[in-house]
N, C-alpha and C positions, 0 to 999 in steps of 0.2 A: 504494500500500500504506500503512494507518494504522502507524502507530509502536504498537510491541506492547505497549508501557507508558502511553507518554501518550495516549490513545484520547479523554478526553476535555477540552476543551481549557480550563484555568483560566480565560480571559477571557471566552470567549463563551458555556461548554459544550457547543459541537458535537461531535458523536460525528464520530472517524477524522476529521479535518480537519486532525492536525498532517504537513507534507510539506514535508521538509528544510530541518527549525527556524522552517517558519512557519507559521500557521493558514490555511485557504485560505477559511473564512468568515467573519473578522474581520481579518485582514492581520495580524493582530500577530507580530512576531516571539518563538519559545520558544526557548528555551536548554536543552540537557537534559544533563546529566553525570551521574555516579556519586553523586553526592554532594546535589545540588541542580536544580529544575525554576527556571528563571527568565522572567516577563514582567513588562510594565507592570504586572500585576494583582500583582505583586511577587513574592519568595523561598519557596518550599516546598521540604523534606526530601521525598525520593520515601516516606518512611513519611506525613507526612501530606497527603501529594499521593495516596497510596492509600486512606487514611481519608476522604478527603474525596471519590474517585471513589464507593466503596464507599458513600456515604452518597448520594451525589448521581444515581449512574445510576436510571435505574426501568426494569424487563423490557416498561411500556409505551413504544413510540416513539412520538417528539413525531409529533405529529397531519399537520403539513406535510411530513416525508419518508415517512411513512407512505403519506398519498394517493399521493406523487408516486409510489412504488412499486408502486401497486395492478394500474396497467392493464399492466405488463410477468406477471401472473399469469395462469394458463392458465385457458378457460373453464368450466373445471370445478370450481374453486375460490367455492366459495359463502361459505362461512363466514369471517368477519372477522377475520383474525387480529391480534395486540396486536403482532408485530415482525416484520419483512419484512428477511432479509438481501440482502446484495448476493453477485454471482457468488461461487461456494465448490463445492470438490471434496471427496466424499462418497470415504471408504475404509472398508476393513473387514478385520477380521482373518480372511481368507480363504485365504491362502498355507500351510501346513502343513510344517516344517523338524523334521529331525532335528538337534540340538546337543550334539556328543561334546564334556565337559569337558577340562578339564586333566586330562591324562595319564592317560586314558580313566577319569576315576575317579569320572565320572556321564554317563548320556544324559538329554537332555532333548527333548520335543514341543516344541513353541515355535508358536505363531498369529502370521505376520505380514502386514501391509497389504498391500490391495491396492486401485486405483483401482478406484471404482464405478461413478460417476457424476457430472458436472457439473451443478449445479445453483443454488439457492436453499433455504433455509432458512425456514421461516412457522414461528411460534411462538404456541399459545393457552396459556388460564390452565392447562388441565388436560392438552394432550398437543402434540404439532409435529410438523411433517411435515417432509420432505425432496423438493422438485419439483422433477424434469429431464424433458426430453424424453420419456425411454424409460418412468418409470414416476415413480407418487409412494407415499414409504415413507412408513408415518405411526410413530411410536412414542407411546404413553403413559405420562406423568408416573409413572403407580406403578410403571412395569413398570425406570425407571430404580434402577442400583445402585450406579454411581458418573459423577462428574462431575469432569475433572479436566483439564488443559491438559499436553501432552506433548511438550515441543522449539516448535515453532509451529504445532503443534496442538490442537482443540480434542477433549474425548479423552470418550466416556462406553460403556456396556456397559450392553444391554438385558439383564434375566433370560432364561438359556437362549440367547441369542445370540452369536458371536463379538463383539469389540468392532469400534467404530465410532470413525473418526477423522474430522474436517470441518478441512479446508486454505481458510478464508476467505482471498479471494486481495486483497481493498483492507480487511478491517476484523481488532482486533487478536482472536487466540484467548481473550486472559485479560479480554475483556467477558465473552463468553459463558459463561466458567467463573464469575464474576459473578453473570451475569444469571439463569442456571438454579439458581445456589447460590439467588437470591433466589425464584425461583419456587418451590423445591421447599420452601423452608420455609413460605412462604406455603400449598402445597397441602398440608403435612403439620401445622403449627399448627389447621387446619380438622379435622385429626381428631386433637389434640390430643397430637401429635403433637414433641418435641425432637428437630434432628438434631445429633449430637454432631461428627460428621465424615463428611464427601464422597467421602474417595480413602485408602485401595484400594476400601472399600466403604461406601454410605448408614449409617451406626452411630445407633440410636437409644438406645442403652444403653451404659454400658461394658464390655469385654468383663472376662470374668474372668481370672484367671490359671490357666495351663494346670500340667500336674506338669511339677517340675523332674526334667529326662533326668539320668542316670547324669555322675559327674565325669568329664569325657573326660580321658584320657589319651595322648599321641602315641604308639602303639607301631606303628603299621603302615609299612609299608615305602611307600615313592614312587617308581618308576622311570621320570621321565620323557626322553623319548630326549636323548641327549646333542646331535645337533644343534640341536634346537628349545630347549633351555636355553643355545647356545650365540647361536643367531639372539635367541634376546628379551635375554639380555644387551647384542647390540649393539645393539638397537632400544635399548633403555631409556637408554643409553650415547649414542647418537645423538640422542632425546629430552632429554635433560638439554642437550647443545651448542642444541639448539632455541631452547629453553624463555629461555636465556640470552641470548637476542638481544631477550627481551621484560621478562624481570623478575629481581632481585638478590632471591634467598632468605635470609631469616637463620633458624636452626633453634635454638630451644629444649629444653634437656632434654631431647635425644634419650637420654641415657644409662637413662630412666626406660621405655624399649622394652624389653619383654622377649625374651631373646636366643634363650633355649632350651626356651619353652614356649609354646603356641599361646592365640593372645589375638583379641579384636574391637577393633578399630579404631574407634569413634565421633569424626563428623568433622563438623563446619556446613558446610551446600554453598552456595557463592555462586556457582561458575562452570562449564561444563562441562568446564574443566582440572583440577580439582579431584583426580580421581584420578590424574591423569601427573603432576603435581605432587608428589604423595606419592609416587610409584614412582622419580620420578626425583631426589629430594632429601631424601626421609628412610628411607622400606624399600620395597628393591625385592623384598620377600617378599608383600605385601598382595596378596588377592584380593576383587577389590570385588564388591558386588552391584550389577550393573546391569542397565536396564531391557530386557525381553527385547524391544521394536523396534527397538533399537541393532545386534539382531543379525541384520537384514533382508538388509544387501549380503555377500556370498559372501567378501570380501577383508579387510571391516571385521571378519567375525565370526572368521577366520583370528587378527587381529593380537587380539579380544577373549579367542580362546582362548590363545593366548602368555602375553596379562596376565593369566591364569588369572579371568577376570572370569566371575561366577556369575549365570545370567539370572533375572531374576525379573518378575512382571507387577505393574502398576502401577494396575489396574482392579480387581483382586479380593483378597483375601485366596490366599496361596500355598504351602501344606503341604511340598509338594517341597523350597522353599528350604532350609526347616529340616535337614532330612534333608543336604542336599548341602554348608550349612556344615557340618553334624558331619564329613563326610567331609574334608572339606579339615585339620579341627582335629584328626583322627584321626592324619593323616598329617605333623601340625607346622607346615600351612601356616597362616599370618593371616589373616582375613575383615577388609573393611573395609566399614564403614556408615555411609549419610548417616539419619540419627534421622525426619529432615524428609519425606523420600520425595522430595522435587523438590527444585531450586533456588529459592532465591529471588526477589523478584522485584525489591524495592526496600534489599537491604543488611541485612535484619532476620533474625535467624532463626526461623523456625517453630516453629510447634507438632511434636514430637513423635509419631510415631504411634501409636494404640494396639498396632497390628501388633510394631513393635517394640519396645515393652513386652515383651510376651509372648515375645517371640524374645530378647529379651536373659535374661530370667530363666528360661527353660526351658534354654539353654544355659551351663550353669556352668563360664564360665571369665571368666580374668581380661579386667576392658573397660578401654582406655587410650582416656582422650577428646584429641583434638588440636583445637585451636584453629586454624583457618585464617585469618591475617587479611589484609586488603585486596585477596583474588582477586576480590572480585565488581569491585571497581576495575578488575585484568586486564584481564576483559571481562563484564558485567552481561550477565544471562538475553536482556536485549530488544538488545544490539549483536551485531552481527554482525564486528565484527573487535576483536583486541586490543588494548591501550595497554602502553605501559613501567609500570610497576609495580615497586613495592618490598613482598616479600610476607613474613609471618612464620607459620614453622609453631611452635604451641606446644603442648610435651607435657604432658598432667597425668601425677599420680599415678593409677599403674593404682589400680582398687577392685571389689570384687565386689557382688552385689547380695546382700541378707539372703534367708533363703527360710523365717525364720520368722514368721507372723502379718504378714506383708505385704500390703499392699492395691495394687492395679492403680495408684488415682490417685493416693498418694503416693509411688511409684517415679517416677509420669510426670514429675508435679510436681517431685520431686527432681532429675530428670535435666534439666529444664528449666532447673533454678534452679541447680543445677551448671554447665551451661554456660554460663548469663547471666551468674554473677557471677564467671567467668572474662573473658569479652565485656565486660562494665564496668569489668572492672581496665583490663585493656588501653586500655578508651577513655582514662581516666585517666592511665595510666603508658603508654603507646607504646615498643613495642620501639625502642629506640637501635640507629643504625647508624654505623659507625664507616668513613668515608672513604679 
């Protein structure tokens, strides 16, 4: 299996060659931390260890692994394709779930994975196919609507189609989000064509700003059963004893939460802890929005409904959500939100979505931004187990958004530069811990 981040390898440039901190086509030993990539070829930040992947891959494969992959193609395969993957499992959102909220106070459809088929991957300039045994799916470049990597996989949704997930089993998922990012501007530049963003959906314009909904107010009543408020108290309780075997939490301005009026949570995501982190050491009222294949396993989706967690998709734009935070804010619960839509990948935070733009300013209440710092330390998007850590949660000043003569892209812009130039204090000034 390539390393999900380091794919390709500073020394030599081989694609998926890094295996267990060495290159297997140049010998060299890699070093890879939180913080820094290290060889002979010397020191890089995983920010410009990204900048220089990004710059460096091409959607065409080098010419020698290419051939060398030709003759394992079936004989019906004529035409040349520019990239030949290695073994990889083809899914699709074929499963269909019913999803009763917290304290039945929304149902939800839900489309989750299912295995399709084992295969390969061939990639052309204008469309790619998918060949296993049983059948070959072809998809076209235009008919793509989003591209995007999901846990450790590689994640996209044809128009009119359920979505489609590829489980590449030796090479990493976020080449490929990469790779297709690089081809699709290329096939959309030819018909002149800007794309502004990949995920939830292909955006070649901004979008505009929707009308802002009525000032919610908390007046409705929440009766959810007194056991199951009693069970997730001790989960979250047992969670916190966890947590504390891994990392020493210091909490900033917590007093700046509002106590008795329903608020959105804005949070930078570096870890997949990221929300039990906040439930378990600063409010255990939060209900996150998470990604609705989170809620695939029958047991996972149990303990997701406790955490009152709100499913939402990650492929397309999602109407529902909107609708089902007001319900939560109706009833005085907290919504919590990652801005970004995924985690990170190298310590940095993202862009913003347009999506949630529009979702923060159609919802008029108060937004408190938290600062999470050094969870991506915990455990980064590409490790698969955690480290001891010293993590700091820090509260801003709640703020509301203006809803006169506002423009889309200087909210985003603002929101951005709001949390950055909290991010650069910090780097500067580091929360002090006291022994």
């Amino acid at each position: 299996m390539s390393h999900s981040l380091v794919f390709l390898c500073p020394v030599c440039k081989a694609e998926d060659s890094i295996d267990t901190s060495k290159c297997t086509e140049c010998g060299n030993s890699i070093k890879i931390s939180s913080s820094v990539i290290q060889s002979v070829a010397g020191s890089w930040t995983l920010c410009a260890y990204m900048k220089w992947v990004q710059n460096s891959i091409l959607p065409e494969q080098a010419e020698q692994i290419l051939k060398s992959r030709l003759p394992n193609l079936p004989p019906n395969v004529t035409a040349l394709p520019i990239r030949i993957s290695l073994m990889a499992v083809l899914r699709q959102g074929l499963i269909s779930s019913q999803y009763i909220g917290f304290a039945h106070l929304f149902r939800r459809h839900l489309d989750l994975p299912k295995n399709r088929q084992e295969g390969i991957l061939l990639i052309y300039e204008d469309y790619f196919s998918f060949i296993s045994r049983e059948q070959v799916m072809e998809f076209k470049m235009e008919d793509l609507t989003c591209v995007t990597t999901n846990g450790h996989y590689f994640e996209f949704k044809i128009r009119k189609k359920p979505f489609f997930q590829i489980n590449f089993l030796y090479e990493s998922p976020l080449k490929y989000e990469i790779l297709f990012q690089k081809l699709l501007r290329r096939f959309y530049h030819l018909q002149k064509k800007q794309i502004f963003e990949f995920q939830p959906k292909l955006r070649f314009q901004k979008p505009s700003l929707p009308a802002a909904s009525p000032e919610i107010i908390p007046e409705k009543s929440m009766t959810p059963g007194v056991f199951q408020e009693l069970l997730r108290w001790i989960l979250l309780f047992k969670l916190r004893i966890l947590l504390r075997f891994f990392i020493r939490v210091k909490v900033v301005h917590a007093d700046l939460i509002p106590k008795s009026y329903p608020f959105i949570m804005l949070l930078n995501h570096q870890s997949i802890f990221d929300p039990f982190i906040i439930l378990a050491f600063l409010d255990k009222r939060i209900g996150f929005l998470t990604k609705s294949t989170s809620f695939s396993n029958g047991l996972i989706r149990w303990f997701l409904r406790l955490g009152r967690a709100i499913p939402t998709t990650r492929f397309e734009t999602d109407p529902a959500v909107i609708r089902h935070i007001q319900k939560y804010l109706e009833c005085g619960i907290p919504v919590g939100i990652f801005p970004e839509g995924e985690r990170c990948w190298e310590g940095e935070m993202l862009a913003i979505k347009w999506s949630v733009v529009r979702l923060l300013y159609q919802t008029r209440v108060p937004i408190v931004p938290v600062i999470m710092g050094n969870t991506f330390a915990f455990m980064p998007r590409w490790d698969h187990k955690p480290h001891r850590q010293k993590i700091s949660l820090e509260v801003g000043a709640p703020f509301c958004l203006s809803h006169q003569n506002s423009d889309i892209l200087e909210i985003k812009e603002w929101l951005e530069a709001h949390f950055q130039n909290i991010l650069n204090r910090n780097k500067e000034n580091p929360v002090t811990w006291k022994n």
